[in-house]
C-alpha positions in Angstrom: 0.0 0.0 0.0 1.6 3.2 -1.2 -1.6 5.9 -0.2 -3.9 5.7 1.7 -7.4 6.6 1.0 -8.4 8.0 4.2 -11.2 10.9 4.3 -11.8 10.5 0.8 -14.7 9.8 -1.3 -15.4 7.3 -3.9 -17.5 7.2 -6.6 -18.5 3.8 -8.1 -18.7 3.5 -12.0 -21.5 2.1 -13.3 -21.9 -1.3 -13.6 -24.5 -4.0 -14.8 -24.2 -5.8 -11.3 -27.0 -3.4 -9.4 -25.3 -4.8 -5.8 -25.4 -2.3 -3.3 -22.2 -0.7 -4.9 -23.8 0.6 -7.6 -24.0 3.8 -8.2 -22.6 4.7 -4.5 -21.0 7.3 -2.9 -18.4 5.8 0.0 -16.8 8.1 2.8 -13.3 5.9 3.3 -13.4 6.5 7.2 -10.0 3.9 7.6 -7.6 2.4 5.4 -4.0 0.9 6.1 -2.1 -1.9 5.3 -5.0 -4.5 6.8 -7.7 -2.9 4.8 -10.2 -0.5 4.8 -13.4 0.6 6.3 -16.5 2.7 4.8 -19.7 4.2 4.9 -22.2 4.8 1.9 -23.7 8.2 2.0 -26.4 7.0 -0.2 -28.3 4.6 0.1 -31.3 4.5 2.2 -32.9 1.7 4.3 -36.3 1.6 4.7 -36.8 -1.4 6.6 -34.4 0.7 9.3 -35.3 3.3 9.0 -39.1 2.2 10.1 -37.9 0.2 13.0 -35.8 3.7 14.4 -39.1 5.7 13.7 -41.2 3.1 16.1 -39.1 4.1 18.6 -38.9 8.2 18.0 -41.5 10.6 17.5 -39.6 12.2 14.8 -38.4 11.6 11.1 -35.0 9.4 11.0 -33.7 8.0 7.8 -30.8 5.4 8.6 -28.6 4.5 5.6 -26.9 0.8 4.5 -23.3 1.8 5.3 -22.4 -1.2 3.2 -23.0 -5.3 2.8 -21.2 -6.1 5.8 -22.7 -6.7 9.3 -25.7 -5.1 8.7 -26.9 -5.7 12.4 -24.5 -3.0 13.5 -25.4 0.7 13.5 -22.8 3.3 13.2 -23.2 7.2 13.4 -21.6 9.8 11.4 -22.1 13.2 13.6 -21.4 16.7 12.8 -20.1 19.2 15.8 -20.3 18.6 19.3 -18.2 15.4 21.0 -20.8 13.7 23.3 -18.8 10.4 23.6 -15.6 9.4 24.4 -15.8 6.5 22.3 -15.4 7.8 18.4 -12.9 8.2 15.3 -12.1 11.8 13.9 -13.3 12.0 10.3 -12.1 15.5 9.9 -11.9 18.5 12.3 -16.3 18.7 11.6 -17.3 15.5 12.0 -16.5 11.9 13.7 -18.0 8.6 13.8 -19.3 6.8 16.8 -20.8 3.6 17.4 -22.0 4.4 20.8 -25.5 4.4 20.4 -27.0 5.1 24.1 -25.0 8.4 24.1 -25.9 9.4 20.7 -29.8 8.5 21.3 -29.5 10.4 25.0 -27.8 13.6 23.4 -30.7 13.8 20.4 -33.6 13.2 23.2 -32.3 15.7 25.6 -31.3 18.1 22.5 -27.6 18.1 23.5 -27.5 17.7 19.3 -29.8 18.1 16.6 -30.9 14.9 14.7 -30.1 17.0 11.6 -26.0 16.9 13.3 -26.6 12.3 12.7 -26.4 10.3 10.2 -27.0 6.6 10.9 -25.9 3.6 9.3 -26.6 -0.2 9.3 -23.5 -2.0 8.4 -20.4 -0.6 7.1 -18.3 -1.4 3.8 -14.5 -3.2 4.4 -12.4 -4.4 2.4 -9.2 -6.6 2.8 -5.9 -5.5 2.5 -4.9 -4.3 -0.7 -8.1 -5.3 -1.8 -9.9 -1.5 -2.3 -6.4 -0.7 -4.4 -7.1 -3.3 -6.1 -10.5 -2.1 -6.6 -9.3 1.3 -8.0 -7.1 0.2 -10.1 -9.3 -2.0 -11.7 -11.4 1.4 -12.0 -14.4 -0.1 -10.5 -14.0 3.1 -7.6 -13.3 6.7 -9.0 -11.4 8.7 -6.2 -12.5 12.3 -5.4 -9.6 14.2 -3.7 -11.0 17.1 -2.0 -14.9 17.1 -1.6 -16.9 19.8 0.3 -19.6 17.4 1.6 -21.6 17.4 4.7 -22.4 14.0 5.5 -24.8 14.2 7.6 -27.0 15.4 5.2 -29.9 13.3 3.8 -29.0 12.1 0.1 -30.1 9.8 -2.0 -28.9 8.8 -6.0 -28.8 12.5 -6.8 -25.8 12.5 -4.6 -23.7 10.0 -6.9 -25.1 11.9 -10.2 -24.2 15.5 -8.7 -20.6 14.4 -7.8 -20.2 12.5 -11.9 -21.8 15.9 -12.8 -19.6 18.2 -11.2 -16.2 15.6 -12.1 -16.8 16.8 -16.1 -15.3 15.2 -18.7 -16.2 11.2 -19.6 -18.0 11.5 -15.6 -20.7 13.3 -17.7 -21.5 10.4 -20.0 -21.8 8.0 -16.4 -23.7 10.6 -14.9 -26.2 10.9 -17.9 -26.2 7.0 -18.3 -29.4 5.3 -17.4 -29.2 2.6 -14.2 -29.1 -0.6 -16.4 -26.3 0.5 -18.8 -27.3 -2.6 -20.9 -29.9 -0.4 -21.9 -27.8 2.4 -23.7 
């Protein structure tokens, strides 16, 4: 492993596949030597999204982070620390997975639920496994992105990003979900 891909986002190319990878939008929140971990900003999940909403008087979307270990749940959050337990992101926001903290600080307005984004499951790869990946060109790499995470997106999010990348990211952008189509 020669860089690492830490804090950056990638932006899958389209495929025929339609797995959860396609078309997403991946915050790389770790990646060294034995791999790396990340969220999709993405894609939402309805059936979790209902079960959080059984429990809360208020709206919450929660997002697949990825295919793996779906039963966990993992929070991005923007601002204030109100755990001890997280990973710095960036200097804005860090992730957590400590979800009686995080649930405490929304209900007793410590933070807004607008400041969380929660995830079921998270994306990892083995080690050398997401170079692999990009080199392969199945993952486009976006070096600096102004994003917040926490807000709520959807596929307009991975169309935007082709959009605003130019060049032969138009044509992907443009190109209809089943590319066997075009």
């Amino acid at each position: 492993m020669n860089y690492s891909y830490k804090g950056k986002i990638l932006i899958s190319t389209p495929d025929i596949s339609g797995d959860i990878f396609s078309r997403s939008v991946v915050l790389i929140i770790d990646h060294s030597e034995n791999g790396a971990f990340g969220l999709i900003l993405n894609k939402k999940n309805s059936t979790m999204s209902s079960r959080f909403r059984s429990f809360f008087d208020f709206p919450i979307e929660v997002y697949d982070g990825g295919p793996v270990e779906n039963d966990k749940v993992f929070f991005i959050i923007k601002g204030k620390k109100i755990t001890e337990e997280f990973t710095e992101i960036n200097k804005e926001f860090y992730l957590t997975e400590d979800i009686e903290n995080v649930i405490n600080a929304v209900l007793q307005s410590e933070i807004s639920i607008q400041d969380v984004k929660i995830f079921s499951g998270y994306s990892g790869w083995s080690s050398s496994q997401l170079d692999q990946e990009i080199q392969k060109k199945l993952w486009t790499v976006v070096e600096v992105y102004n994003l917040d995470y926490t807000l709520p997106n959807d596929q307009t999010l991975w169309k935007s990003i082709m959009q605003n990348l130019g060049g032969e990211f138009l044509l992907w952008a443009n190109a209809p979900e089943d590319i066997s189509l075009n």
